[in-house]
N, C-alpha and C positions, 0 to 999 in steps of 0.2 A: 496239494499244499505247496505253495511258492518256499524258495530256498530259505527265507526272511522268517518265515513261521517254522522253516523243520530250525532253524538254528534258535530261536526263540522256545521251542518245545528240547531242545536239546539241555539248554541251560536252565529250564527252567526244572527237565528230570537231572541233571546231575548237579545242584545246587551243593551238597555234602564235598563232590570228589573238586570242583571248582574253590568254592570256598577254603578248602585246607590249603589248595594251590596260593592261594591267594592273599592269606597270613603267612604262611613258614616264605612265601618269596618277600612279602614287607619283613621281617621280622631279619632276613638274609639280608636285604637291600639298605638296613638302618644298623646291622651288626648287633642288634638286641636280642637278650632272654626275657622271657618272661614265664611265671606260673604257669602249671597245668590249667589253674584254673581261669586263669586269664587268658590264657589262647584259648579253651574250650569256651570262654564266652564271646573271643573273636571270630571265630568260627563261625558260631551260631547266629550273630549278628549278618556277617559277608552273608551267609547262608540269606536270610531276611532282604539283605540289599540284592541279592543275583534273583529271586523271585520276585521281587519291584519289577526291577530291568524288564525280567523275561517275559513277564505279564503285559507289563509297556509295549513291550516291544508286539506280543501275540496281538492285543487291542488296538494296537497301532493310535495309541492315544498319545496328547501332547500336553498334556496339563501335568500337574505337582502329584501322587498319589497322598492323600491323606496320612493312609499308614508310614510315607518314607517320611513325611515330616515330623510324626510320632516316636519313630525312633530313631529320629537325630535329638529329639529332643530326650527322650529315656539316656542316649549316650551323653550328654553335657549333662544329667542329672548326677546318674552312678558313678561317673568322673569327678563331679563335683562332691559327691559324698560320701565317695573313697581318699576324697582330702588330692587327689591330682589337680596337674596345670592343665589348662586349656593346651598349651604348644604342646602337651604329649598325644593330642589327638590332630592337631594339625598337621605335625609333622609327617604322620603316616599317609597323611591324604597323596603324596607326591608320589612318595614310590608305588602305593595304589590305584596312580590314574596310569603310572607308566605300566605297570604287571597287567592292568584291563585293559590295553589299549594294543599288546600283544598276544593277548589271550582273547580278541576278537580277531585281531587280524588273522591268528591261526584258525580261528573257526571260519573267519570268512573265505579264509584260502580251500579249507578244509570242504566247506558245504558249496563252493565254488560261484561265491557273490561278486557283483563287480567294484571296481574301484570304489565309485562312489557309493554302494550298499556298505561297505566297509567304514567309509567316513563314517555317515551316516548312523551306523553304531556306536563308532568312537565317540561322535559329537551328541550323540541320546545322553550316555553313559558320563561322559564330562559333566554336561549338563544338571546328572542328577546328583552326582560329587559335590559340585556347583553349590547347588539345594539344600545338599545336608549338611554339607561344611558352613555354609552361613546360618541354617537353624541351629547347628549345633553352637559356634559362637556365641550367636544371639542368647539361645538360652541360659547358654550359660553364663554368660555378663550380668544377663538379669538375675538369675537365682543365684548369685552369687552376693547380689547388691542386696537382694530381697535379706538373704539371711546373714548379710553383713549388720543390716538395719536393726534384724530383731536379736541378732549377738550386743549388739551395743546398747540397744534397749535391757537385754537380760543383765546387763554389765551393769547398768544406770543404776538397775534397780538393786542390784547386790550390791553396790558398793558406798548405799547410803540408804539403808534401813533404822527403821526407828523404833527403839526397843521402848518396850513399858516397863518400868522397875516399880512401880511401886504408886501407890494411888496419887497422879497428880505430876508424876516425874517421870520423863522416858529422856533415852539417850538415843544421839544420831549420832554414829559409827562412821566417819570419812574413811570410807578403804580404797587404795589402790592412787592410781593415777586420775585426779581429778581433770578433766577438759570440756573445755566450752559445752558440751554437749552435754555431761553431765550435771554441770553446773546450771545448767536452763532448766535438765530433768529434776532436779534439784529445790528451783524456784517454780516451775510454772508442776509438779506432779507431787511433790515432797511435804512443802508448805504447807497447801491446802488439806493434805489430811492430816497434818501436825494439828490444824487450824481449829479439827473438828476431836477431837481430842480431849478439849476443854483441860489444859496442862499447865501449871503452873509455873514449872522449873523443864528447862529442855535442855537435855547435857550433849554440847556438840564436840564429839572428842575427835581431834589432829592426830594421834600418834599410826593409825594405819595411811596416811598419807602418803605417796610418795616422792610426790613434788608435787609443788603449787607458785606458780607465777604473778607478776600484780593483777592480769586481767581478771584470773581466777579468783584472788584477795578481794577482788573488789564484786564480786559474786555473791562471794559468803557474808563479806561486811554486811551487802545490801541482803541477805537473808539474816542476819542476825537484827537488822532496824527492821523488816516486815514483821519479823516476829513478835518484837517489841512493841509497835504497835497492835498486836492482839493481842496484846495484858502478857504476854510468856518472857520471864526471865531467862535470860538464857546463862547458861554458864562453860566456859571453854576451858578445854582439858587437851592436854599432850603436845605444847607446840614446842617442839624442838628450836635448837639454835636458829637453825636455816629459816624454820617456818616463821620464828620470832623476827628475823630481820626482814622478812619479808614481806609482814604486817606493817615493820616500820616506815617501810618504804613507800605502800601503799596509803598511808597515814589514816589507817582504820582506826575509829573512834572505839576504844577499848575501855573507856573510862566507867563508864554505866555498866561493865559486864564482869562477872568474877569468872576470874581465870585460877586453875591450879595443874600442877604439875600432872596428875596421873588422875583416872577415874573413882581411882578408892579414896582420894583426896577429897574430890568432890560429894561421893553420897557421903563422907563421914557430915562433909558441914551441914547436909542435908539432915542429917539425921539430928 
């Protein structure tokens, strides 16, 4: 057995006593605490990466392992859905390459490898730092944009649902902070099923609003005339002071549409 394979069998049987080394010295080197159960899943992790390594290193292979790219990406996920930043796993990577890069060179001293076998370690091992700090990144930008996309989708759609009141009348509920995005979700997802409906009267009430701009004004405007053109009266409810000048400003054609104060306003006229 060449010295290269007893130290690559060395790491790869003490993965447990390596690994502990190898979080409580990040953990020292960044001045942080953390849970039981967060060093117990660091652990277990280092654990995972020191058998990549040791395996690599036994196979004397030179490509990416599958598995390490597996769970760099597992870590940008649990990071991300423990509500953490990316820089809290970056950060670690430094004092990590520095505690593995003296914890080879004692091995190499140790199992009595030469200069350059020692490099050679250190730069495998960078290498695969390298690898999982940029999967992990990666992943995480993207699953982050991923479920940034379908949070604002989930937003679209709670924040302008369309109730049925009563045969022929339903109310659309503006909640929240209307923006360009919602206002699109709005006209091109909203409409069309108001469309199919077959609705007479469609109660659009401002008072959950929280602000609305003229780009936005001129959104709704253009949804209250498509409405109009499918035979549906529309009727507006809740526009506060602010909202009311807002309208003015935008010069929405308010003339054809009843407006009142509050929602109970409006089903009374319906009634």
């Amino acid at each position: 057995m060449t010295k290269m394979s007893q130290v690559a069998a060395y790491i790869e049987e003490h993965t447990n006593v390596l690994a502990l080394e190898i979080v409580e010295g990040v953990l020292d080197s960044l001045d942080i605490s953390i849970s039981d159960e967060e060093r117990n899943s660091a652990i277990i992790m280092y654990k995972e990466f020191l058998g990549f390594f040791g395996q690599s290193l036994a196979d004397q292979k030179t490509g990416v392992p599958n598995d390490l790219l597996a769970w760099s990406k597992q870590n940008a996920e649990q990071q991300l859905l423990s509500g953490g930043r990316i820089s809290e796993i970056v950060i670690r990577y430094q004092p990590t390459r520095r505690i593995f890069n003296q914890l080879l060179t004692d091995l190499s001293s140790e199992f009595g490898l030469e200069l350059h076998e020692n490099a050679s370690l250190i730069n495998k091992v960078n290498e695969l730092l390298d690898i999982s700090l940029n999967e992990t990144v990666s992943t995480y930008e993207c699953l982050s944009e991923s479920y940034r996309q379908q949070t604002q989708q989930e937003m679209a759609e709670l924040s302008a649902p369309v109730v049925l009141v009563k045969e022929g009348v339903a109310v659309l509920p503006l909640i929240g902070i209307i923006d360009s995005y919602r206002a699109a979700y709005i006209t091109e997802k909203v409409v069309p099923y108001i469309g199919k409906l077959q609705l007479e009267y469609l109660i659009t009430d401002y008072s959950g609003i929280k602000n609305i701009d003229t780009e936005i004004a001129a959104y709704l405007n253009q949804l209250g005339e498509t409405l109009s053109l499918l035979g549906i009266k529309v009727i507006v409810t809740g526009l506060r002071p602010q909202l009311a000048q807002t309208v003015v400003e935008t010069k929405m054609n308010l003339g054809a549409i009843k407006v009142f104060r509050n929602l109970k306003q409006a089903l009374e006229y319906l009634q």
